[in-house]
C-alpha positions in Angstrom: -82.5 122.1 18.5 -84.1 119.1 16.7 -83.3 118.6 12.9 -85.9 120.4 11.6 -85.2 123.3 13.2 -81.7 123.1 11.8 -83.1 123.1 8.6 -84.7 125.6 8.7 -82.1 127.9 9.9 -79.3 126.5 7.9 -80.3 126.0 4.1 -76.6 124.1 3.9 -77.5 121.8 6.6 -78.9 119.0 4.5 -76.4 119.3 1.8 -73.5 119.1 4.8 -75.7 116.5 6.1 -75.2 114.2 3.0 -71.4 114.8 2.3 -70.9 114.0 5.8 -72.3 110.1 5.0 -69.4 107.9 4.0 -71.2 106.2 1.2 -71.7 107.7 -2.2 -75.2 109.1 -3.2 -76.2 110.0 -6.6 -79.5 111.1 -8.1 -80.6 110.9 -11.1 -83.7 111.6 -13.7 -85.4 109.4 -15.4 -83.4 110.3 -18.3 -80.5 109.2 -16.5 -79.0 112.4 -16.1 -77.1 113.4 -13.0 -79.2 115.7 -11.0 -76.9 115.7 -7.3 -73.9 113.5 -5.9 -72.4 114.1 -2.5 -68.7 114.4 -1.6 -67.8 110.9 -1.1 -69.2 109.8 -4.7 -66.5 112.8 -6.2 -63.9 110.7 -4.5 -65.0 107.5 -5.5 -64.9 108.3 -9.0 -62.5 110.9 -8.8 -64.8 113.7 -10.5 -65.5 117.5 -9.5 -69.2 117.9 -9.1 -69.0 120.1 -11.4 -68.0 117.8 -14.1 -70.5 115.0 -13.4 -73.8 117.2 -12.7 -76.0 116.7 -15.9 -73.8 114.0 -17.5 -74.8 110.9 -18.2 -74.4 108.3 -15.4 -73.4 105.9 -18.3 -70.1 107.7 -17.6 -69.2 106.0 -14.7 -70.2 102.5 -15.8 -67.5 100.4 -17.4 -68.4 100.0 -21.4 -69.9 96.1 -20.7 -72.6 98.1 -18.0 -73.2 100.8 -19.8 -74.5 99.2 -23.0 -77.7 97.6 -21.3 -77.8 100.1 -18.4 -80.8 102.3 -20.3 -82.9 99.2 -20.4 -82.0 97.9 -17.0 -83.5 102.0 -15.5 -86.2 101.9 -17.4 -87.4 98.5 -16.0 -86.6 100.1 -12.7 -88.4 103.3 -13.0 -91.4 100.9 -14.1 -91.1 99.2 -11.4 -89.6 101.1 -8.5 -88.9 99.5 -5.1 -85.9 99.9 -2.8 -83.6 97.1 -4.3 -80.1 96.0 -4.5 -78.8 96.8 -8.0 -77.0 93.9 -9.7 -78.0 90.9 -6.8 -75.9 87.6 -7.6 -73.8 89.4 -10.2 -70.2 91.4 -10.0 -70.7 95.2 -10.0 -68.0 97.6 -10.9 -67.7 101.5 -11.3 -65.4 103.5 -13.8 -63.1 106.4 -12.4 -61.9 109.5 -14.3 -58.9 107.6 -15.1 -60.6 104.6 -16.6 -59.8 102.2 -13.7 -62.7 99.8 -12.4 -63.6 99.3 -8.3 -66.1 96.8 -7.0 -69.1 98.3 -5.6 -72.3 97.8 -4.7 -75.4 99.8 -5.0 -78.5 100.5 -3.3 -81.4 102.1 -5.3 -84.5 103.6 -4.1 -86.9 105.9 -6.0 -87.8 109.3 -5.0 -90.4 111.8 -6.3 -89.2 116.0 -5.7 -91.6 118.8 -7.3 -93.6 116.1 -9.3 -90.5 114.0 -10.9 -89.4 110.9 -9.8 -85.9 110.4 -9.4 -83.8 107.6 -8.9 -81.2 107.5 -5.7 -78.2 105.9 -5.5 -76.2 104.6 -2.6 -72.7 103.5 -3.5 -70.4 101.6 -1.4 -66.8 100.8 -2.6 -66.5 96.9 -1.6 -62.8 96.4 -2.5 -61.5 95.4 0.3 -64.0 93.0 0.5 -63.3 91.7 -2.7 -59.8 91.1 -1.5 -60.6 89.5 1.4 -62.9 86.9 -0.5 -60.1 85.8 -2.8 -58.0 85.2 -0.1 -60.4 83.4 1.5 -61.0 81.0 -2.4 -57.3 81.3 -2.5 -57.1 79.3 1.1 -59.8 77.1 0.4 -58.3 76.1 -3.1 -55.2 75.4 -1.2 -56.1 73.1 1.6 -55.7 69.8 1.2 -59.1 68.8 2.4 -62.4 68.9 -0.1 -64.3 71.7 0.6 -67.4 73.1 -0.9 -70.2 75.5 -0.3 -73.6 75.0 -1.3 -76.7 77.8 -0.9 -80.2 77.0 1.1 -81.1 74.8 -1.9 -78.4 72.8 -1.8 -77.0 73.4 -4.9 -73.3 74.1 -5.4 -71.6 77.5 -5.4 -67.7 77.0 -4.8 -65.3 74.0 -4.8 -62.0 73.6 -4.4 -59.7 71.4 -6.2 -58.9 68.6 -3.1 -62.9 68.2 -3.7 -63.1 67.4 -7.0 -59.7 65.3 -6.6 -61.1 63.2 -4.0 -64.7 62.9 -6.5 -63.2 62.5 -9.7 -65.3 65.7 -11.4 -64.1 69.0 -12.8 -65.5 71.9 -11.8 -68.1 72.6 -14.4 -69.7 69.7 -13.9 -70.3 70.2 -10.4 -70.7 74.5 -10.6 -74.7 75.0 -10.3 -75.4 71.7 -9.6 -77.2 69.6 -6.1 -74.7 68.7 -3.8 -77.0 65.1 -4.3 -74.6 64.2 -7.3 -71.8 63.8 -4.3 -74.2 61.1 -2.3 -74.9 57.5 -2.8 -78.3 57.2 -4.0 -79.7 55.6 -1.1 -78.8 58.8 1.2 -80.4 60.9 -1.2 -84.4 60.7 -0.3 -83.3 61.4 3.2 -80.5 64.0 2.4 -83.4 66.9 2.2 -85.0 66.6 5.3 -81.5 66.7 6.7 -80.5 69.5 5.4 -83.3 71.8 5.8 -83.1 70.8 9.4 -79.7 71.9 9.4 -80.6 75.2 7.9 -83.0 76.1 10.9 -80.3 75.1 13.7 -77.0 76.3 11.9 -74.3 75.6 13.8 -70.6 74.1 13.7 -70.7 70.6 13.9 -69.6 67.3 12.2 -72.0 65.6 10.3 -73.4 61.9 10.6 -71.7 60.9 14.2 -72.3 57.5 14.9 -73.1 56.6 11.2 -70.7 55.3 8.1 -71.1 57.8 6.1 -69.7 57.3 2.1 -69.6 60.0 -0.5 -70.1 59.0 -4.4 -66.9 59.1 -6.4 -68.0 60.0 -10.6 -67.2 56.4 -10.9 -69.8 55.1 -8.8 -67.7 53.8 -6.3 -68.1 54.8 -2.6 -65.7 56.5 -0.8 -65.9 56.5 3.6 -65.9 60.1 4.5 -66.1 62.7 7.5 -68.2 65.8 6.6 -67.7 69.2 9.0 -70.7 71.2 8.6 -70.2 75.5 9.3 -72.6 77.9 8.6 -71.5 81.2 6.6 -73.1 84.6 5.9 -73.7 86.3 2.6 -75.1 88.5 0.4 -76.4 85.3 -1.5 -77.7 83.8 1.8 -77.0 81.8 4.1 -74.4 79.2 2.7 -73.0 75.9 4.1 -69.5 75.5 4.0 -68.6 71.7 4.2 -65.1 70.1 4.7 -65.0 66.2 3.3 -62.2 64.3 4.8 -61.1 60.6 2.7 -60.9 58.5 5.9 -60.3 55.1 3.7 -56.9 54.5 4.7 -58.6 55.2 8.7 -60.9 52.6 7.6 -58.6 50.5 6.1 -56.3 50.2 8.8 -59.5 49.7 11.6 -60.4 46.7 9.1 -56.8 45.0 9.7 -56.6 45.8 13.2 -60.1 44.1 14.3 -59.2 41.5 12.1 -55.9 41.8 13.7 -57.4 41.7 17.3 -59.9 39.0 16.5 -57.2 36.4 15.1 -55.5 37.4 19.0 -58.7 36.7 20.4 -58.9 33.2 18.5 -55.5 32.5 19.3 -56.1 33.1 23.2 -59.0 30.9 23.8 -57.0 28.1 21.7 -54.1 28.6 24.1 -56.2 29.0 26.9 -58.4 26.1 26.3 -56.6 23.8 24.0 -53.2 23.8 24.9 -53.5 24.4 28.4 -55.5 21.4 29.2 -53.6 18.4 27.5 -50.5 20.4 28.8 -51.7 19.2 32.9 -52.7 16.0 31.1 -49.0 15.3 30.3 -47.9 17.0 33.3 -49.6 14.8 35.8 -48.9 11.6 33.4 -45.1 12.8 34.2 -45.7 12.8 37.9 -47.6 9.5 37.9 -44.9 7.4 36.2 -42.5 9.2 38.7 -44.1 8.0 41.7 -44.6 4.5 40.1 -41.3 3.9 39.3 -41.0 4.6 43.1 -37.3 5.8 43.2 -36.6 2.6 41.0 -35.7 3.9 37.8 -32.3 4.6 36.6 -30.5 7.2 37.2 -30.5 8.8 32.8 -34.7 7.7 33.3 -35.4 9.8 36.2 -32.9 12.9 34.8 -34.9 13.0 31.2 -38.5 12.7 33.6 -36.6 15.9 35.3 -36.1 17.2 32.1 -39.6 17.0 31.0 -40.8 18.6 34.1 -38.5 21.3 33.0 -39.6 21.5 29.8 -43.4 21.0 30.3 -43.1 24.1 33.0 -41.6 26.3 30.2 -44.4 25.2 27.7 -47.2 26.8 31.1 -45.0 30.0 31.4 -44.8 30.3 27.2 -48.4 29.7 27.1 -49.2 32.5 30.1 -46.7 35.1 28.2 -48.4 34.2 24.9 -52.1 35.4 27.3 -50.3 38.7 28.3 -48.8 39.6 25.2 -52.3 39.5 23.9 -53.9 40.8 26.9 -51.4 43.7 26.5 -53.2 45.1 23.3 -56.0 46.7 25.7 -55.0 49.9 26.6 -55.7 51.1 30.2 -57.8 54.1 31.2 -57.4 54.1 34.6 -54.8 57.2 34.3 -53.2 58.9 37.5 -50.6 60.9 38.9 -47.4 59.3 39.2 -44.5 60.1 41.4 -41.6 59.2 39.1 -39.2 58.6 41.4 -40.9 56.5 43.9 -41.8 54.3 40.5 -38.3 54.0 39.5 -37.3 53.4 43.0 -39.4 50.7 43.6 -38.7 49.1 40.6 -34.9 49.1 41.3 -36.2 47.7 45.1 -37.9 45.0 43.9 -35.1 42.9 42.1 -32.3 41.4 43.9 -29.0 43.6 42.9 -26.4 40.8 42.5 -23.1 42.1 43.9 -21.1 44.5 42.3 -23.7 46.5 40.4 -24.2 50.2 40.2 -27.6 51.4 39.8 -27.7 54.8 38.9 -30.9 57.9 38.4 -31.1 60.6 36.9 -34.9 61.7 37.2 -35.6 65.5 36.2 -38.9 65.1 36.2 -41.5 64.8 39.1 -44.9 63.8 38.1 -46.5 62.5 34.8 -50.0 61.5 34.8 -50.3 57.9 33.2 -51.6 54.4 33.7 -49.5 53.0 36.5 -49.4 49.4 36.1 -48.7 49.1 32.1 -45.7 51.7 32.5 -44.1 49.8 35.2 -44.5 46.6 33.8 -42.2 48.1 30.8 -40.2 49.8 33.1 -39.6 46.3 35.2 -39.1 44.1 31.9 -36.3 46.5 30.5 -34.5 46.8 34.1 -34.9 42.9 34.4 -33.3 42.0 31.0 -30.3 44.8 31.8 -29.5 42.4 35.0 -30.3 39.3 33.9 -28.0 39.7 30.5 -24.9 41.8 31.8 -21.9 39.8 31.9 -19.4 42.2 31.7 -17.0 43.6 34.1 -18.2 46.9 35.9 -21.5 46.5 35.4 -23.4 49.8 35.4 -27.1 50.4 34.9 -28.4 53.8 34.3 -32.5 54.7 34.6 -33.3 58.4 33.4 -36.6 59.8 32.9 -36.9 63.5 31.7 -39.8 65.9 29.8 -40.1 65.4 26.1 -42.4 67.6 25.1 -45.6 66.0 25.8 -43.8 62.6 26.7 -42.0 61.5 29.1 -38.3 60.2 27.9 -37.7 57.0 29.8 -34.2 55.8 29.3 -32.4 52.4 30.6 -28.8 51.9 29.8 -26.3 49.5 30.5 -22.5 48.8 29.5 -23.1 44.8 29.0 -22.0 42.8 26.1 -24.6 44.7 24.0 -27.0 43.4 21.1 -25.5 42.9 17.4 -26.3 45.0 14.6 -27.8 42.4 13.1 -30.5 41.6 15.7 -31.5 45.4 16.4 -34.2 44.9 14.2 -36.0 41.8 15.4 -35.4 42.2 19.3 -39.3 43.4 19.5 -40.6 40.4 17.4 -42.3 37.3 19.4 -40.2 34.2 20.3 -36.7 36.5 19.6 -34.0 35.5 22.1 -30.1 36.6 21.4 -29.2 33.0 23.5 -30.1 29.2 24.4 -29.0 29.6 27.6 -32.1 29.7 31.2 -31.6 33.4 30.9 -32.8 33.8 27.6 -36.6 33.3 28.2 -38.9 32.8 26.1 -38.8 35.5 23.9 -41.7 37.5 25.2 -40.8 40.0 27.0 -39.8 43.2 24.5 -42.6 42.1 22.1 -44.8 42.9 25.6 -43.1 46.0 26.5 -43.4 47.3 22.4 -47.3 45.8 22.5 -47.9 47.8 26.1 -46.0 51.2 25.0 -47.2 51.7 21.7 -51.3 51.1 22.7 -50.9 53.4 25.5 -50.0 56.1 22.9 -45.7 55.9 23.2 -42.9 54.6 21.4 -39.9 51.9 22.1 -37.0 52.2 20.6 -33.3 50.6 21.1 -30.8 52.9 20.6 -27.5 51.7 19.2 -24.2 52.6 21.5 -22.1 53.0 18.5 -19.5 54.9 20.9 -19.7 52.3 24.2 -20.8 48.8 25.1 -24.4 47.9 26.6 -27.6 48.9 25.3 -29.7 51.8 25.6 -33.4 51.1 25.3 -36.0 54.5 25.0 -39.2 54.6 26.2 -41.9 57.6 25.1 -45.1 57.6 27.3 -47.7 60.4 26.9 -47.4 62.1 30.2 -50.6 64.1 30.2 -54.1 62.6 29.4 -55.0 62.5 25.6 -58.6 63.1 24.3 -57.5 60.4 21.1 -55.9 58.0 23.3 -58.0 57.9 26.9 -61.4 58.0 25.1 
């Protein structure tokens, strides 16, 4: 049976029809007098029908509507089209008890046995409402500007992180081009940007590859990151845009490629400069040796010796000083490693002078790393733990377990230890606890901090407040990292 013919044998049918949608509907003359309202708009406004047919529909306005609402219909019912009532502005509705709801209405004229009428769709939007002042309540609480701005550009919300970082308050950037944010030199070529934007909407970050520097009230620029998402609404399409203060990023990028560069100087000095009258001397020394023709006197030939000595320290200072500097370049070959055969081969490689325990305790199998950097750490730490032990005893002990996404490396000893005093400068260049051939040149921890930390991980010597020896930590990432492998 097709509609129709339902209404045709069922007079009711239409009326059931109408209750059954869940949106209010009310009609009305031109008078503004109630002429029919279905079930849902009795429960919306918690009237009987009998109580609202032939009332005024002034009665369910709030007393701010209500006073304008006469001239508002007429200018409808001269011009009647099927409209949104009250587009861009807050709508609310007036229950029996006098409490307001949010709606929103859909009008849409209708002419029945030679009168127009007026129809009314009614929609109650307060959950809505709630859900959008959560949503202002989060943005006004993040710590990063945001702001959304309509198809022209021009500002509709802001929250406070935004004006903070721009030094405005809200009214005088309410209503007005997101341009006031931009330096002016970005701003010719700002609208061309944007409206391309506006035909591709999509998530994105804005202005990769570019320095990109928003305009503090001031005039001062400010180095920024701008993420670009596109949001629906009943105003439009809107732009929601999340500006990030990266001038302490920038900052610190300044003084570490200054930083590098001052390396970089240094390296080709001590390549080139040093290096070279270095051999000079050297072979002077080895000429005046093989003049003197085993002639000399005995304290001559042991200070030549000496400076031999000392001249071969000067090359290996110089060749530490390369790979200390070299050691700033992180490594992106990354592969799986088999932590015990590293740790095992480390421990294979250096001559165990007798009466040392070497102990492992490895509970983890496999971390995914650069190989060579790691071990060279690794090596330098087991290498000092031998090389410095003088104790009785002497134990070494090389752990390695999960730490969340690092792997804990651990070498402990129970030598003579490292005083309080010199905790703090053990990583520092040139830093040696003795004068003795053991003591080296100072180099080695300064490498093995310089080689952990731009692979992403952290050194850190641990104070055995509770047993002799030191215990030196090493965090490596043990999975690959988009911000460090890229």
């Amino acid at each position: 049976m097709s509609l129709q013919d339902n209404t045709k044998s069922n007079p009711n049918y239409i009326k059931d029809l109408l209750d059954a949608v869940p949106a209010g509907i009310i009609v009305t003359h031109q008078n503004g007098r109630i002429n029919y309202l279905n079930e849902e708009a009795e429960s919306l406004f918690g009237y009987s029908r009998g109580e609202l047919l032939g009332q005024s529909i002034d009665l369910l306005l709030p007393d701010r509507f209500s006073r304008h609402h006469a001239q508002l219909r007429q200018g409808y019912i001269d011009n009647p089209s099927t409209r949104y009532m009250g587009a861009g502005r807050d709508l609310y509705g007036k229950r029996k008890d006098n409490s307001e709801f949010p709606l929103e209405i859909g009008l849409r004229s209708l002419v029945a046995d030679g009168e127009q009428l007026i129809v009314a769709t009614i929609v109650n939007i307060s959950r809505r409402k709630q859900l959008e002042e959560r949503l202002a309540k989060i943005i006004d609480a993040s710590p990063y500007g945001q702001l959304l701005v309509d198809e022209r550009g021009v500002i509709q919300l802001i929250n406070p992180s935004l004006l903070k970082l721009f030094g405005y308050n809200k009214e005088e950037l309410l209503g007005k081009s997101m341009d006031i944010l931009l330096p002016e030199r970005y701003r010719d070529g700002h609208e061309k940007l944007r409206l391309g934007y506006l035909q591709k909407p999509s998530l994105r970050a804005m202005g990769l590859g570019r320095d990109l520097t928003g305009r503090h009230k001031s005039g001062t620029e400010i180095p920024i990151e701008i993420g670009l998402s596109p949001v629906e609404s009943d105003m439009g399409n809107l732009t929601l845009a999340v500006v990030t203060d990266i001038s302490e990023r920038k900052r610190l990028e300044l003084n570490l490629k200054q930083a590098n560069a001052h390396l970089e100087e240094f390296t080709y000095v001590a390549s080139h400069d040093l290096k070279s009258p270095l051999r000079g001397i050297s072979d002077l020394v080895e000429w005046i040796s093989e003049d003197l023709n085993n002639t000399a006197p005995e304290p001559v030939v042991k200070n030549i010796e000496r400076i031999k000595v000392r001249i071969g320290r000067m090359e290996q200072l110089i060749e530490d000083l390369l790979l200390y500097a070299r050691a700033g370049k992180r490594a992106k070959e990354s592969a799986a490693i088999d932590v015990h055969a590293l740790i095992a081969g480390i421990i294979d490689m250096h001559p165990i002078p007798a009466g040392f325990q070497i102990f492992q305790d490895i509970s983890i199998n496999e971390i995914k790393a650069a190989k060579i950097p790691l071990e060279t750490v690794l090596r330098n730490l087991f290498s000092n733990a031998l090389k410095h032990h003088t104790g009785e005893n002497p134990i070494i002990t090389i752990s390695a377990e999960a730490s969340g996404s690092y792997c804990l490396f651990k070498v402990v000893d129970n030598g003579p230890g490292i005083p309080k005093g010199a905790q703090e400068r053990v990583f520092r260049l040139f830093q040696t606890l003795g004068n003795s051939e053991a003591s080296g040149s100072g180099i080695g921890l300064a490498l093995a901090k310089r080689l952990t930390e731009s692979h992403g991980g952290q050194i850190e010597l641990i104070s055995n407040s509770d047993n002799k020896g030191c215990s030196f930590h090493v965090w490596w990432p043990r999975f690959a990292r988009k911000d460090i492998d890229e």
